[in-house]
C-alpha positions as CSV (number, residue, x, y, z in Angstrom):
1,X,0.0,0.0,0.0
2,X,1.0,3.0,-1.1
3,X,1.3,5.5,1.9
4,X,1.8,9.6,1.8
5,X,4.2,11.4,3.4
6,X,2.7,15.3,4.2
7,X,5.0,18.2,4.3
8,X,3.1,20.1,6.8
9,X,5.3,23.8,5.4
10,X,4.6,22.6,1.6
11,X,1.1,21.9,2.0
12,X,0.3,25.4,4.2
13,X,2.0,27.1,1.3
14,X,-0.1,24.9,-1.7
15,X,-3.2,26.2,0.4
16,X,-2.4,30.2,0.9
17,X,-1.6,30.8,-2.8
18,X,-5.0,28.9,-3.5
19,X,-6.8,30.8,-1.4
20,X,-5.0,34.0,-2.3
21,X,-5.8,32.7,-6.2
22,X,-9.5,32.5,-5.9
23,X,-10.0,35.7,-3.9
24,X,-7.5,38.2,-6.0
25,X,-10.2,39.6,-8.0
26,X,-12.4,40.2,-4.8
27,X,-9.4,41.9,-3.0
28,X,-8.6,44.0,-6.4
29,X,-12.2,45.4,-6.1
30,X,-11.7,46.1,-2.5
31,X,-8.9,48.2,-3.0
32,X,-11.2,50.4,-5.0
33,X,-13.4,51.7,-2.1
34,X,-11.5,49.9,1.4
35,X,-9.8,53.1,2.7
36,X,-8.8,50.9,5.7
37,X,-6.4,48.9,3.9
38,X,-3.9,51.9,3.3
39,X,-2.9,54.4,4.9
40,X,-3.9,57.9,4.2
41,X,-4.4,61.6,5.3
42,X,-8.0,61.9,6.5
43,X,-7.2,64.3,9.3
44,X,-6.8,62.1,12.5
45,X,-6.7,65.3,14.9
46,X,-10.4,67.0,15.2
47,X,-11.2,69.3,12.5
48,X,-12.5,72.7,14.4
49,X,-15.0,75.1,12.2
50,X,-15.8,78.3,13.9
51,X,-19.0,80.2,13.1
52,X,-21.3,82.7,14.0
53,X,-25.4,82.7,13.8
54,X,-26.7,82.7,10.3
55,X,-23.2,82.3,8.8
56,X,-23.5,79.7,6.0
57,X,-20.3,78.3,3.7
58,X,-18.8,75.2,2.6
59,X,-15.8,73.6,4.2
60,X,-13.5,71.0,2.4
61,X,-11.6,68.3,4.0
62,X,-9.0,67.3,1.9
63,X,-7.3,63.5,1.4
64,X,-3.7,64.7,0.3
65,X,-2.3,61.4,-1.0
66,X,-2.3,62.0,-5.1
67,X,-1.7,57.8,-5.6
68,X,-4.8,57.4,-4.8
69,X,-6.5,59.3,-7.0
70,X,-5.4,57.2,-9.8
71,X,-7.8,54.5,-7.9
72,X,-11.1,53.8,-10.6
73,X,-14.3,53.7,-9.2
74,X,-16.2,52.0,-12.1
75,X,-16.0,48.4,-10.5
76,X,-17.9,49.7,-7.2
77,X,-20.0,52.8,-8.1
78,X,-19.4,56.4,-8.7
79,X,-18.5,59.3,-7.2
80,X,-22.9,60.2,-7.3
81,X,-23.4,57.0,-5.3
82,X,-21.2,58.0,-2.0
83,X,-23.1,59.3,0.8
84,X,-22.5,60.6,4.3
85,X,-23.9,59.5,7.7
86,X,-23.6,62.8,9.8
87,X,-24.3,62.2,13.8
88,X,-27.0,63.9,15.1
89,X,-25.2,66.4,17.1
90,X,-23.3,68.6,14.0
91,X,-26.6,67.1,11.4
92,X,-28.5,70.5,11.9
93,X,-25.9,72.3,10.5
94,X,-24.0,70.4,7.6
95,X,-26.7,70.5,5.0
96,X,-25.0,69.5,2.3
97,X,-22.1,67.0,1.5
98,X,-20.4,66.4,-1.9
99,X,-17.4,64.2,-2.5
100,X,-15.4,66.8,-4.5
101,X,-14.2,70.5,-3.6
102,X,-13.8,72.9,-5.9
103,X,-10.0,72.2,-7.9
104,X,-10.0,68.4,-6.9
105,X,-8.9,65.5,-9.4
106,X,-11.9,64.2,-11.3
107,X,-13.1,60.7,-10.0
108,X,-11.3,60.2,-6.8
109,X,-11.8,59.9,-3.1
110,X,-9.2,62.9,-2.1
111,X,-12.3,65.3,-0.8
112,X,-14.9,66.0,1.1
113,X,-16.8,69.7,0.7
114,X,-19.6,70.3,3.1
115,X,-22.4,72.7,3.0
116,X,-22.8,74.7,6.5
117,X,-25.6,76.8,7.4
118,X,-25.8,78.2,11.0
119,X,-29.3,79.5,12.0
120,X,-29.6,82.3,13.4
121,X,-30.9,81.6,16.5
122,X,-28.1,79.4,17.4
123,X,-26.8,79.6,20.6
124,X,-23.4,80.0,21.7
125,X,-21.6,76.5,22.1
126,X,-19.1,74.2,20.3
127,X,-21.0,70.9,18.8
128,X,-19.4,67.6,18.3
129,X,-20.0,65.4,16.3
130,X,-18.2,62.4,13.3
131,X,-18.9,62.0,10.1
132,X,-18.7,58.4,8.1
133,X,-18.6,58.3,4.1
134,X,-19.5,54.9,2.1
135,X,-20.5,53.4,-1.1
136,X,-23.4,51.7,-1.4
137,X,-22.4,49.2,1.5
138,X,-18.6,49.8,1.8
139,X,-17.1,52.0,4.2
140,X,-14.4,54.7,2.6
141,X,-13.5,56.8,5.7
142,X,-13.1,55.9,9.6
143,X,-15.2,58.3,11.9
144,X,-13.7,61.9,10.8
145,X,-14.5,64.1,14.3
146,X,-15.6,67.7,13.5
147,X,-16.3,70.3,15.7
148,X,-18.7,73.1,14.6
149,X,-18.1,76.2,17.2
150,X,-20.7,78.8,17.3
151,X,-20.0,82.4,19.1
152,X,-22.8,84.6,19.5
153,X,-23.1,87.4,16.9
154,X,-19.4,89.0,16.9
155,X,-18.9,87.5,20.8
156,X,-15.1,87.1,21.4
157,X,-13.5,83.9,22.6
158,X,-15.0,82.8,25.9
159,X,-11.5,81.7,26.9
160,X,-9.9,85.2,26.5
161,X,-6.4,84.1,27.9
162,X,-3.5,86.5,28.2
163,X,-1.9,87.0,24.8
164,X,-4.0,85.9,22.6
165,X,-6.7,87.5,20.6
166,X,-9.7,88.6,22.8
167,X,-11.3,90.2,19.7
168,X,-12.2,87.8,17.2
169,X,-11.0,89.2,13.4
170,X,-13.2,90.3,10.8
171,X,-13.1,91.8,8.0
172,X,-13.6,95.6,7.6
173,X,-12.2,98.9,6.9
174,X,-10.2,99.5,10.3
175,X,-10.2,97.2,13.1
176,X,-13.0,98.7,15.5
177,X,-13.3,98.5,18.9
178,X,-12.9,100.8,22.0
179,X,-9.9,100.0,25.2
180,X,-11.2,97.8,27.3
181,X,-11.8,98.9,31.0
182,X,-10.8,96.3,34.5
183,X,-12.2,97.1,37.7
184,X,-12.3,94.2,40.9
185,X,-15.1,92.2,41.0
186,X,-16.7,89.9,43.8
187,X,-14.8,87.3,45.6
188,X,-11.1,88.6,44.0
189,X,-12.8,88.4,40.2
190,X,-11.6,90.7,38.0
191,X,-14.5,92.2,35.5
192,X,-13.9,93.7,32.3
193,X,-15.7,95.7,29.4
194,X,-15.4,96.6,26.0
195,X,-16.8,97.5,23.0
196,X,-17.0,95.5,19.2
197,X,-18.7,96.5,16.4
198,X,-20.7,99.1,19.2
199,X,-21.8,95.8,20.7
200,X,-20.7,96.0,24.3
201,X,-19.1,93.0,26.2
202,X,-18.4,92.4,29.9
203,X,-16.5,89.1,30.5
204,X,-14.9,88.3,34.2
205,X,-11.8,86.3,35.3
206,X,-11.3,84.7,38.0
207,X,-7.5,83.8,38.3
208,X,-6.0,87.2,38.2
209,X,-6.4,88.3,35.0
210,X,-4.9,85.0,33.6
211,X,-8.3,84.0,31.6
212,X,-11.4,85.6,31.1
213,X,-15.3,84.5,30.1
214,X,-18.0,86.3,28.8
215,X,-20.6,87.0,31.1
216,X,-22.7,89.7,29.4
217,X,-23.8,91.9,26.3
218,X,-24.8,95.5,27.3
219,X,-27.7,96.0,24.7
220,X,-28.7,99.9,25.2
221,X,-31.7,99.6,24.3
222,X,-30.8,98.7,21.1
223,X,-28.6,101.4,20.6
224,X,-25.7,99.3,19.3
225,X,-24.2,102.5,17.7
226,X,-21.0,101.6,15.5
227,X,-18.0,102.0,17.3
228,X,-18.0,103.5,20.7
229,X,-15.2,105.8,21.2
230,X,-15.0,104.6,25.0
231,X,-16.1,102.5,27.5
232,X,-15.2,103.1,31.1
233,X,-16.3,100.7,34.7
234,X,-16.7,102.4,38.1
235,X,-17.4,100.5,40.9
236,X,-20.3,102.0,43.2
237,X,-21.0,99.1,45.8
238,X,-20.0,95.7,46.0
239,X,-22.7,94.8,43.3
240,X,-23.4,97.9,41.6
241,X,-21.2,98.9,38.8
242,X,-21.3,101.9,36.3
243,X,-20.7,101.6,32.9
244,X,-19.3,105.3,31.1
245,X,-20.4,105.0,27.3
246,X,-18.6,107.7,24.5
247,X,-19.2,108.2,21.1
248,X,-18.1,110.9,18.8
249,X,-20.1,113.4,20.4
250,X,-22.5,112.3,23.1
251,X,-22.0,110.3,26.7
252,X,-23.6,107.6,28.4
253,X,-24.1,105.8,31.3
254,X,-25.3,102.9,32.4
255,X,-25.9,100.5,35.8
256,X,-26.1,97.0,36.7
257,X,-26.5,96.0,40.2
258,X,-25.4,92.4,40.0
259,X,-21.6,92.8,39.1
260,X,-22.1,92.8,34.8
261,X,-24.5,90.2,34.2
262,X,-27.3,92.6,34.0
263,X,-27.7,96.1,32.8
264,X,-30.3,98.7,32.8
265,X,-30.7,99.2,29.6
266,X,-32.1,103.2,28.5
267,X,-28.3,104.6,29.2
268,X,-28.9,108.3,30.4
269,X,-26.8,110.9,29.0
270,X,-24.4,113.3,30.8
271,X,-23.2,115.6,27.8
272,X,-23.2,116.3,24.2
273,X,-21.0,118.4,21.3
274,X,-17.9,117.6,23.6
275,X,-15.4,114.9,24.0
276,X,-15.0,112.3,26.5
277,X,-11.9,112.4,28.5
278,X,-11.2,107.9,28.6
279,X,-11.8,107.9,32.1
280,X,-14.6,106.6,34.6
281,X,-17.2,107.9,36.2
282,X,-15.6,108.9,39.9
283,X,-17.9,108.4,42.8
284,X,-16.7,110.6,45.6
285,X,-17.2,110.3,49.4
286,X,-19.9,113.0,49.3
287,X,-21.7,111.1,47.0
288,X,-21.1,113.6,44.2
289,X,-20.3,112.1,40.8
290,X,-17.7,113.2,38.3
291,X,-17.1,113.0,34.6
292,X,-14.0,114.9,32.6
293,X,-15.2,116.2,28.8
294,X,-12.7,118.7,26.6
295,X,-13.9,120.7,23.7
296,X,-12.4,121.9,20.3
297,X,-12.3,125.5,19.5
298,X,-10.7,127.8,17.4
299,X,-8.8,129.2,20.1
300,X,-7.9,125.8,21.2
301,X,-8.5,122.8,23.5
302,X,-10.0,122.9,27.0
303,X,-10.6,120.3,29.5
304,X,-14.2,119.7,31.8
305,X,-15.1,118.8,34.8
306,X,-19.2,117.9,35.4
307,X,-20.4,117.2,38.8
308,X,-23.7,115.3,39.2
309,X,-25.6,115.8,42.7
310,X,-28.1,113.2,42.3
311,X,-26.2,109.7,41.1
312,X,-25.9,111.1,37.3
313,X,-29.2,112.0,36.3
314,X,-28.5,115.5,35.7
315,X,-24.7,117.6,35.3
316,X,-25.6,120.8,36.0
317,X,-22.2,122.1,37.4
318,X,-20.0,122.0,34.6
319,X,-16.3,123.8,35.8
320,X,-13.9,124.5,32.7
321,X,-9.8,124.1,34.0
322,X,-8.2,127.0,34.5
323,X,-4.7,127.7,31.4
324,X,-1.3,126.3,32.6
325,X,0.9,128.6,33.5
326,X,3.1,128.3,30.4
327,X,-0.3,129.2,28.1
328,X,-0.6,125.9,26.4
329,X,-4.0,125.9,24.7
330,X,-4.3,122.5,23.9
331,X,-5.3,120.3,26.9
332,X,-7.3,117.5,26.3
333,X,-8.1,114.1,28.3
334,X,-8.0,113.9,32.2
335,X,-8.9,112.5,35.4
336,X,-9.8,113.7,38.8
337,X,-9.6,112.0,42.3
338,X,-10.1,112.6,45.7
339,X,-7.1,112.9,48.1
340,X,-8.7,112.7,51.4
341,X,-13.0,114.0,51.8
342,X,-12.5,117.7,50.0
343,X,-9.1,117.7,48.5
344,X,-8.8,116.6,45.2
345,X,-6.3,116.1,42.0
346,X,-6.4,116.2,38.3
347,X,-4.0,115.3,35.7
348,X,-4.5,116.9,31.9
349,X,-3.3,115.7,28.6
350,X,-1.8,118.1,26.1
351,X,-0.9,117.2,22.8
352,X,-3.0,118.8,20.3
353,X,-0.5,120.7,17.7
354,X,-2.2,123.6,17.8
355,X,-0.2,126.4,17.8
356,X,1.2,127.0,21.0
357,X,0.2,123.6,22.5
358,X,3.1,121.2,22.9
359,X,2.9,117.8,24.5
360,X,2.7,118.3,28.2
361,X,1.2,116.5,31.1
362,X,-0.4,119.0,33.7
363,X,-1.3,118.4,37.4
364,X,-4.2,120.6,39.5
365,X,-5.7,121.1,42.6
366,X,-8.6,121.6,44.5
367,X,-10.0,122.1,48.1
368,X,-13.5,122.6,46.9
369,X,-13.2,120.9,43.6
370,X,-15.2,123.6,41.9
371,X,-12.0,126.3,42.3
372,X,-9.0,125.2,40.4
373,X,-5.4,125.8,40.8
374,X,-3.3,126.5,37.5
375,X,-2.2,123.4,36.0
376,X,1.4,122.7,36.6
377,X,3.6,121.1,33.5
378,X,5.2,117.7,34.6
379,X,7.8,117.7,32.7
380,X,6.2,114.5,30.8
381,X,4.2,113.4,27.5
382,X,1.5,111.9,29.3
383,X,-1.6,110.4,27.7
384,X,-4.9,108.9,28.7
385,X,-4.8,109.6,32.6
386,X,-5.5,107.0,35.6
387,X,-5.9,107.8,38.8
388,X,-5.7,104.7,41.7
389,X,-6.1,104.6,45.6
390,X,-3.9,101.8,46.5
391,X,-3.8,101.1,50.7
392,X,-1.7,104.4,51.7
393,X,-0.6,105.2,48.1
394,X,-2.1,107.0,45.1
395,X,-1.0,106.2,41.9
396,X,-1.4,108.1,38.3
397,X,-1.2,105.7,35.5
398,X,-0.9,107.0,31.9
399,X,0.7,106.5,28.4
400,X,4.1,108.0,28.4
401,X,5.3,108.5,24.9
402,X,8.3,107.9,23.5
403,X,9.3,110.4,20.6
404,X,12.6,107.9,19.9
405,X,10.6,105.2,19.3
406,X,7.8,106.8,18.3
407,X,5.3,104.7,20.6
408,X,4.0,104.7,24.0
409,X,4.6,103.1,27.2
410,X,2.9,102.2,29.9
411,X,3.7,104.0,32.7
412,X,2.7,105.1,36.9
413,X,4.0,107.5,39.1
414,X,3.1,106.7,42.5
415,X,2.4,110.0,45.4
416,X,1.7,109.8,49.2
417,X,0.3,113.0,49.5
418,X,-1.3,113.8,45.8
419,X,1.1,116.5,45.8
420,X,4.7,115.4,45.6
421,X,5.1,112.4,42.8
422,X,7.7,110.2,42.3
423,X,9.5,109.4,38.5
424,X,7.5,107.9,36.2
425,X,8.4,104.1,36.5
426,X,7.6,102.4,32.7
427,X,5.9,98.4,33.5
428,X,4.9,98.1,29.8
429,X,6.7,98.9,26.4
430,X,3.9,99.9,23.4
431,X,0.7,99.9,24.5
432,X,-2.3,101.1,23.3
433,X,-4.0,102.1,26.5
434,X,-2.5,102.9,29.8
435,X,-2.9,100.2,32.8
436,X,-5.5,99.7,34.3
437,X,-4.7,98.8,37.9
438,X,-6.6,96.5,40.1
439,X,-6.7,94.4,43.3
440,X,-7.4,91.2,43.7
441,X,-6.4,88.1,45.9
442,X,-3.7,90.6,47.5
443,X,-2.4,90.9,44.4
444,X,-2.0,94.2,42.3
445,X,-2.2,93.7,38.6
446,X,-1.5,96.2,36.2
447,X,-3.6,95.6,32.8
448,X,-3.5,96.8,29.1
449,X,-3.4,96.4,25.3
450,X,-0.7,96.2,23.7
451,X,0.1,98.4,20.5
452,X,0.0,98.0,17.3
453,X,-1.6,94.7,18.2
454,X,-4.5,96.3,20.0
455,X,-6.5,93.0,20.6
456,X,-3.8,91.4,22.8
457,X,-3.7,92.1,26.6
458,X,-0.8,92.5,28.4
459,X,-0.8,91.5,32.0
460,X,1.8,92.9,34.9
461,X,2.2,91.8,38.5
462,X,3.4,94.4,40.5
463,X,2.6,93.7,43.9
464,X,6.4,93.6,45.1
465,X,7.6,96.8,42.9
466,X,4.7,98.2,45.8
467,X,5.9,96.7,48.7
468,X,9.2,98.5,48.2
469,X,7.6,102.0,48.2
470,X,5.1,101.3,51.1
């Protein structure tokens, strides 16, 4: 009897390339449409689209790979019979999918262009959500993880972290957008406010200025005027803020009594056919309000004080500052605190060109706040005026400019009487507003923008620079 002798290695081999023979033609089709087979560039990290309410566009993802687009489709179906499971989540707002953007090769799998519409009553949130393309039954792409984030109208980046845009871009003839204003908030917040597009924001942080949310929009009423030239928070009690609005010609204000999240909205006006000084409202001990103005005339510039009697619903003492002693006519912006009750302290810009006004920076007196002594020069170009109480210290922050450089600086002096002040000390180079100081969690932070990149905010610790003049 004949008997058989197996080689177990020969006979594995006989039965792989028989298997491998009758199956070729099904793995060639696969090939065609089985994306999982190969590697390729279907973006692996999330793909993040941002968007605002009734924003609609189309978005291509693109496979990179150029060998595959010599793959044929005409054993599996066309480019027509691909389609697109979308997860609920992101399904409201892709509303359209096509399997080739705009400049792709003809009859490949390299793209995928999607339709987006955002209505307009979308709320503020980012959506998650995958997306899964096939033919007829075969799968082309794993789960491709798309985020779809929405921001409210033109609402900034809720996460508004130092250094980074707070204001998000878009396109338009000049970048608007007033400085933004810090005061302290509750429980060693910080709250801020500004302006986009005359939309008004308040957002709060709560780590010392580090990172900020969005808390708020001040509506006005429906006075979202384009542009406001200034927006300025005062701090009345621990929950009730005021909010100084400017625009070309006219100023506002307006209250919330719950820290920013709410605002009454008819803002009541303290002045028209003058200029608002970027400054606060000041609330004094008396309970007398203030609010600095200048005016253009032929003769030149001249700087105003308005007192209010009853909490800023009318202005009716209105006190011009006295000249300089030098005769410079063109004073502009300024800022007025209270030394001790019935003492108090200005500082004036001056930097109009007019004939006979050279850049200055001007301090003046008061015991009654209504009589004025002459404004005496500094000796400084000082710009957009700050007065602080700080423990036993006052300090005067401003914008010192630099003619070498052409910019400005940011820059305090600091004064234990309000009448003898030390050098100016510079904690910022090129800013576009000057700090803003506030307290919080025993620290002292000194906040601005920077300049010529206006939407970035600078942040400055100087807590121990303090404890050395204390």
């Amino acid at each position: 009897m004949m008997s058989w002798a197996i080689n177990v290695r020969s006979f594995k081999f006989l039965c792989i390339v028989v298997l491998c023979s009758v199956n070729a033609s099904v793995l060639a089709d696969r090939e065609a449409f089985d994306y999982k087979k190969r590697k390729h560039n279907w973006p692996k990290e999330v793909v993040k689209i941002e968007s605002r309410p009734g924003d609609s566009f189309t978005y291509c993802l693109q496979y990179d790979d150029d060998r595959d687009n010599k793959i044929s489709l005409n054993k599996i179906g066309s480019l027509s019979d691909i389609t697109y499971w979308v997860s609920p989540k992101i399904r409201k707002f892709i509303t359209g999918t096509s399997p080739k953007c705009p400049n792709s090769k003809n009859n490949s799998l390299n793209s995928m262009l999607l339709s987006i519409s955002i209505p307009s009553d979308s709320q503020p949130n980012t959506y998650a959500g995958v997306i899964r393309a096939k033919i007829k039954s075969h799968a082309i792409t794993k789960a491709i993880k798309i985020h779809i984030k929405i921001d409210s109208g033109y609402l900034p980046e809720t996460d508004l972290r130092i250094g980074t845009t707070f204001r998000k871009h878009v396109p338009g003839p000049n970048t608007p957008g007033a400085w933004p204003t810090w005061v302290e908030g509750p429980k060693n917040s910080i709250i801020m406010a500004f302006d986009y597009f005359g939309k008004i924001y308040i957002a709060n942080s709560r780590n010392q200025g580090k990172s900020w949310t969005v808390v708020s929009v001040v509506h006005l009423n429906g006075r979202n005027i384009y542009g406001w030239a200034s927006t300025f928070l005062s701090r009345i009690s621990e929950n009730s803020l005021l909010l100084r609005l400017s625009d070309e010609i006219n100023s506002y204000w307006v209250r919330s009594y719950d820290n920013g999240h709410n605002w009454i909205q008819e803002p009541v006006l303290i002045a028209s056919s003058l200029y608002a000084s970027p400054a606060p409202i000041r609330i004094m001990t008396d309970n007398r309000w203030a609010a600095t103005f200048y005016e253009q005339t032929t003769e030149g510039f001249y700087p105003y004080l308005f007192w209010s009697y009853d909490q800023g619903m009318s202005w009716l003492e209105q006190i011009r500052f006295p000249m300089p002693i030098d005769g410079n006519t063109g004073l502009t912006e300024s800022d007025v605190i209270e030394i001790r009750p019935g003492s108090y302290v200005a500082a004036i810009r001056a930097d109009e060109g007019i004939e006979g006004a050279d850049d200055g920076f001007y301090l003046t007196w008061s015991e009654d706040a209504i009589n004025w002594s002459s404004p005496v020069s500094m000796g400084d170009k000082g710009r957009m005026p700050h007065f602080y109480k700080l423990d036993n210290l006052l300090a005067l922050s401003y914008r010192i400019y630099d003619p070498a450089l052409g910019m400005q600086h940011g820059a305090i002096r600091f004064s234990r009487d309000g009448i003898k002040w030390s050098t100016p000390i510079v904690i910022e180079h090129a800013v576009n507003n000057s700090p803003f100081i506030v307290q919080t969690n025993g620290k002292i932070i000194a906040l601005s923008t920077l300049y010529p990149d206006r939407n970035r905010i600078v942040r400055t610790d100087i807590t121990k620079m303090l404890e050395k003049l204390r």
